[in-house]
N, C-alpha and C positions, 0 to 999 in steps of 0.2 A: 286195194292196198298194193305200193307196188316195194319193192323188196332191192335192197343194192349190197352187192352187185353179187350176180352169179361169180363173177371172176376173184370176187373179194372172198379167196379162203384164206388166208391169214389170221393170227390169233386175236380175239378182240380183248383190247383195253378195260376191262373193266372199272379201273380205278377211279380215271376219268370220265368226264361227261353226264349224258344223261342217258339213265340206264334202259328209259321207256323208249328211248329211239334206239340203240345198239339192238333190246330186245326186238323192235318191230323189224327194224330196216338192214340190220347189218347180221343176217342167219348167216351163220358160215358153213353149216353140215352140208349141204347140196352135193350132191357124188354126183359125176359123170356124167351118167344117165340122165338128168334132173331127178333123180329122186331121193325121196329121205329114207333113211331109215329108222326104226321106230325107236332101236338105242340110241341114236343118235338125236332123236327128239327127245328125249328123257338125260341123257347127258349135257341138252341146250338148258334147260329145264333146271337140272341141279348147279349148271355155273352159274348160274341168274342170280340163284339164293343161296349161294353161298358164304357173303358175308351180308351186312345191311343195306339197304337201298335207300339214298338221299342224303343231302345234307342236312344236318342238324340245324346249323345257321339258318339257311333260307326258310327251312321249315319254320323255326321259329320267328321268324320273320313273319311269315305269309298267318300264320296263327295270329301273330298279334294285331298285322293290316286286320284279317275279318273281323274280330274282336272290338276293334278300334269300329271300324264301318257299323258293324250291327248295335252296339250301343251308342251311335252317336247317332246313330237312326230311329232308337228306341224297340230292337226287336228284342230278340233270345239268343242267348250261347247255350250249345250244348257242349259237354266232352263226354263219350260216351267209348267204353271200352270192347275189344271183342271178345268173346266168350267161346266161341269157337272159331276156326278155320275160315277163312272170308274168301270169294271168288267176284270179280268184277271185270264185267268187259268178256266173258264166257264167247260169245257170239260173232267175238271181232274173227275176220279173216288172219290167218296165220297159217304157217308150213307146220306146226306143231299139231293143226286141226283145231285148236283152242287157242284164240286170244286174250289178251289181256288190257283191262285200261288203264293206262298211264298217266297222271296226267302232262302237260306237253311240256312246261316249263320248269317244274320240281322232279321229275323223275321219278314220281312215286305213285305206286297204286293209290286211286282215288274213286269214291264215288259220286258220281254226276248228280250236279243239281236237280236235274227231269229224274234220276234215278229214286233219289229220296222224295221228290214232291210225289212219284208215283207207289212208291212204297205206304205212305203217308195215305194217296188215297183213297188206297187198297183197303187198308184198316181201318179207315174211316166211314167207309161205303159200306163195308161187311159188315162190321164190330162195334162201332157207335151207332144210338140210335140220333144220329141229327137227322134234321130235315133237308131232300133233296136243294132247297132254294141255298138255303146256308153253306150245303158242296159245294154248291155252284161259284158263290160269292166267295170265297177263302180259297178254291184252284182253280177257277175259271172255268170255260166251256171248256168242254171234251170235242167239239167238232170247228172249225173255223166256217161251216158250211151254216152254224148255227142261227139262226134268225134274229137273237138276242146275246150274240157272241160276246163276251167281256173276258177282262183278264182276272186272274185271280186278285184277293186282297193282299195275299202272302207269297212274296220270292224267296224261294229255298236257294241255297247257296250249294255249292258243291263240299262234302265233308272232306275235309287232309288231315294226314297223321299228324300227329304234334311231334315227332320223331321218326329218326331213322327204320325204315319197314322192314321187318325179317322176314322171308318166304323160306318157302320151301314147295318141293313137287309132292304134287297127289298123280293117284291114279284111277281112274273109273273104270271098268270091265263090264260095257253093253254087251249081253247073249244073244241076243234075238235080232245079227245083222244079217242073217234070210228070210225076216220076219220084214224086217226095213225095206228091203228090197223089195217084197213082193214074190219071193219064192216056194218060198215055205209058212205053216201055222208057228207061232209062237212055240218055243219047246225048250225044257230043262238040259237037252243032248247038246246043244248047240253049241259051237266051241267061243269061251268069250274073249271078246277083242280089246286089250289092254292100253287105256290112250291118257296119255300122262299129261298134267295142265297144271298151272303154276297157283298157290294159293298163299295168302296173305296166313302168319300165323296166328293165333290165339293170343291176345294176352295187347296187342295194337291199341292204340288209344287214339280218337281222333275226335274232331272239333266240328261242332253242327254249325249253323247259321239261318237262320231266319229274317227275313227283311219288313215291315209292311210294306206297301206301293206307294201310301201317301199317308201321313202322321195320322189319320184319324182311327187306322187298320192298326195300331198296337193293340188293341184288343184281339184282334182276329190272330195275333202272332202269340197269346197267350192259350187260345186254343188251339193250334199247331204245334204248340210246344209240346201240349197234354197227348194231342195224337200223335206226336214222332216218340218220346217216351215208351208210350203201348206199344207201337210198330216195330223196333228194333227190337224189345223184349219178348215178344210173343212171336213174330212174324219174322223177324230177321230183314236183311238189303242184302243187296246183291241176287248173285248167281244161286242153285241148288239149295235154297233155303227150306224146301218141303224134305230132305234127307239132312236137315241139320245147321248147315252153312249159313255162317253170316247174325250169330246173335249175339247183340251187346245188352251190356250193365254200362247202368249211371256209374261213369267214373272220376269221384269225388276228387281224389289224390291228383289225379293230371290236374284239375279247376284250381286245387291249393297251391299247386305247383305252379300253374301260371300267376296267379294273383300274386304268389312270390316273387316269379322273375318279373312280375310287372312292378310293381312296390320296389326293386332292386336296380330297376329300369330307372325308373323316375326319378328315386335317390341321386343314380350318376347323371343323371340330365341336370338335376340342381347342382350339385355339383361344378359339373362341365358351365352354366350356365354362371355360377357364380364366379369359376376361376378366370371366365372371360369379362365377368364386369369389374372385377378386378384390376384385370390388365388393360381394364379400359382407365381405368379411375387414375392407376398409376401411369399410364402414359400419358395422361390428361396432367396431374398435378407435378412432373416432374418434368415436364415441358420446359426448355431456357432453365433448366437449376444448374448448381455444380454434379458431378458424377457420385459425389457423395452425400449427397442429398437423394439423390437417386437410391441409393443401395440401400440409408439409413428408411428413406417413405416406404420403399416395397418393403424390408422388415417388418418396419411398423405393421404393414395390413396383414402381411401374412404372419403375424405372430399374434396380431388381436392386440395391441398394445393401447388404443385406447379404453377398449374395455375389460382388460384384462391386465391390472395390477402387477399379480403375481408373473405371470408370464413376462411384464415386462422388467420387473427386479429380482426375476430370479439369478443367480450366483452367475458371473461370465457375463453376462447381457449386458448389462447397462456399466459395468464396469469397463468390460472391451471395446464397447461404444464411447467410453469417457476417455481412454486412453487414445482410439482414432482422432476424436477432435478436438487432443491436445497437440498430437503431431500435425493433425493437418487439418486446419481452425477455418475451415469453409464457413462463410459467415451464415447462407441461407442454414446449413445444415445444422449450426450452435442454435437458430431460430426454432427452426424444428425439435428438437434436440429439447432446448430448452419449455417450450409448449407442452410439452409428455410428461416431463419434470415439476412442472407446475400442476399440471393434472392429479396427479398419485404423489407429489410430494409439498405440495405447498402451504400447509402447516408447517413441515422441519423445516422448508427454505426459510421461513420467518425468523424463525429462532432454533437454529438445532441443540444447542446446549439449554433450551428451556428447562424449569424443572416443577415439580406438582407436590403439592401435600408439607406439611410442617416440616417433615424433613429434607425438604429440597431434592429429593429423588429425582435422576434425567424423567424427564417428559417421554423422549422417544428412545426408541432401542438403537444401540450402541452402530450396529451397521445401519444403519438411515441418519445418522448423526453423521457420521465419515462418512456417506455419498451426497449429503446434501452441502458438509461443506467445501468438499469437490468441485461438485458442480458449480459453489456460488464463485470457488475461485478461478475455476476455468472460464465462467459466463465474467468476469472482471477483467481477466487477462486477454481474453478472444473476443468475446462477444459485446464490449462495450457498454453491456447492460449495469 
């Protein structure tokens, strides 16, 4: 790994960018000497975590691509929560002694797809009693040297947060580094050596995925699913998981929580989908009109005026619209006009003074009586009709 720049001691940005690259590449503690010091790795450490890492957007973005992908595949979704402290990428080379893995393009701690496939089939080798042939066919060979080499049934995907990741530093305290060395027997006197590394908190929700290879393996994704469930509960992912690290619970709430924003998604897609056929329909039918045919059509659609009665005679509407194309008698728009009119009124246009019953009582109500005969004398005067 290589580190830039020695010369680059300036403050880094954290606001901006991606924080998995500033973390790797851009170390600013380097003194003089080239070397670190150990406060200075532990204050690299706490500016790291000290607000949240990643965007929310992208995240939920990249949450919904896998989602999308794994069921239109026919695999599994998990969301699975952390339950304690998570460490990932332990092993990378780093000036801190402890890496971490990022992943390259969201800026947030993740763990590798080969991470969880081998988590998976740890637990499944140890703890299930399947049969070797059936390992073999759901993760593939273990040797490419294999005489019968194939691939697994099931591609794990890499798991990402469904959210902004909170860290914060830990600290380990190895005693026995003249035991390490080769110096000394193992011993309780030994002074221990305090080396600080960066860890994912408690409480992180992130999103599984599962693939088959070829549609026929969605069975095989259904028992993977069973053994990534066990593995994370019992076993933990990641780094230091035999001292603790690294174990989730099934987390229901995130799963409700996306099928919300997905349901909420979809809504504005129809939506967004609808407003544009809309503005198709009204570009189309108001092509060559007057400009007031124009303004009265787009009404129309956006007010639901052919199927909605009420909406279109409610108080103001259809009156302010009778007094425009008294002023200003566009013949296509009295057409128009007059078509909506005949739709929701054409009984009173017939006869508005009609009346029902031995008493001669009006037929219609007193306001539909005075817009129908409105309308018939504005359609006589304008409209030719």
């Amino acid at each position: 790994m290589r580190f830039l720049y020695r010369e680059a001691q300036g403050e880094v940005d954290w606001e901006v960018g991606n924080t998995g690259l500033w973390y790797d590449k851009f170390f600013d503690r380097w003194q003089e000497n080239a070397t670190i010091k150990d406060g200075d790795k532990l204050s690299w450490i706490k500016k790291t975590a000290e607000e949240p890492r990643g965007c929310e957007k992208l995240l939920k973005q990249a949450e919904a691509r896998l989602v999308r992908m794994v069921e239109s595949a026919g695999g599994q979704v998990l969301h699975y929560r952390l339950e304690s402290d998570f460490v990932t990428g332990l092993g990378r080379q780093h000036p801190v002694e402890n890496g971490f893995a990022w992943h390259h393009t969201l800026g947030v701690p993740y763990l590798p797809g080969s991470s969880v496939k081998g988590v998976v089939r740890a637990w499944a080798e140890q703890w299930d009693e399947t049969e070797k042939s059936q390992l073999k066919h759901v993760f593939g060979s273990e040797c490419k040297k294999d005489k019968d080499f194939r691939a697994g049934s099931v591609v794990f995907l890499d798991a990402l947060p469904t959210a902004p990741v909170r860290l914060k530093a830990d600290i380990m305290t190895p005693h026995y580094a003249p035991y390490y060395r080769g110096e000394a027997p193992p011993a309780d006197w030994h002074s221990p050596n305090p080396i600080p590394f960066l860890v994912v908190e408690a409480g992180t929700s992130f999103v599984f995925g599962i693939l088959p290879r070829r549609s026929e393996h969605q069975e095989d994704c259904q028992t993977a699913k069973r053994w990534i469930e066990a593995a994370l509960e019992w076993i933990g992912a990641g780094a230091k998981t035999a001292v603790g690290y690294g174990r989730f619970a099934e987390d229901a709430e995130a799963r409700r929580s996306f099928e919300k924003a997905r349901i909420q998604e979809r809504a504005r897609k129809q939506r967004r989908e609808e407003e544009e056929r809309r503005r198709r329909e009204i570009e189309e039918q108001t092509r060559d009109k007057s400009e007031l045919y124009g303004e009265l059509y787009k009404a129309s659609i956006e007010g639901n005026w052919r199927q909605d009665k009420d909406a279109f005679s409610q108080q103001g509407v259809i009156d302010g619209w009778m007094e425009r194309l008294e002023s200003s008698p566009e013949r296509d728009a009295i057409e128009l006009f007059d078509e909506l009119m005949r739709q929701h009124y054409g009984d009173v246009l017939k006869n508005p003074d009609a009346t029902k019953g031995k008493k001669g009582k009006p037929k219609h109500k007193p306001r539909q009586r005075e817009l129908a005969k409105r309308w018939l004398r504005i359609r006589e005067e304008h409209g030719g009709a």
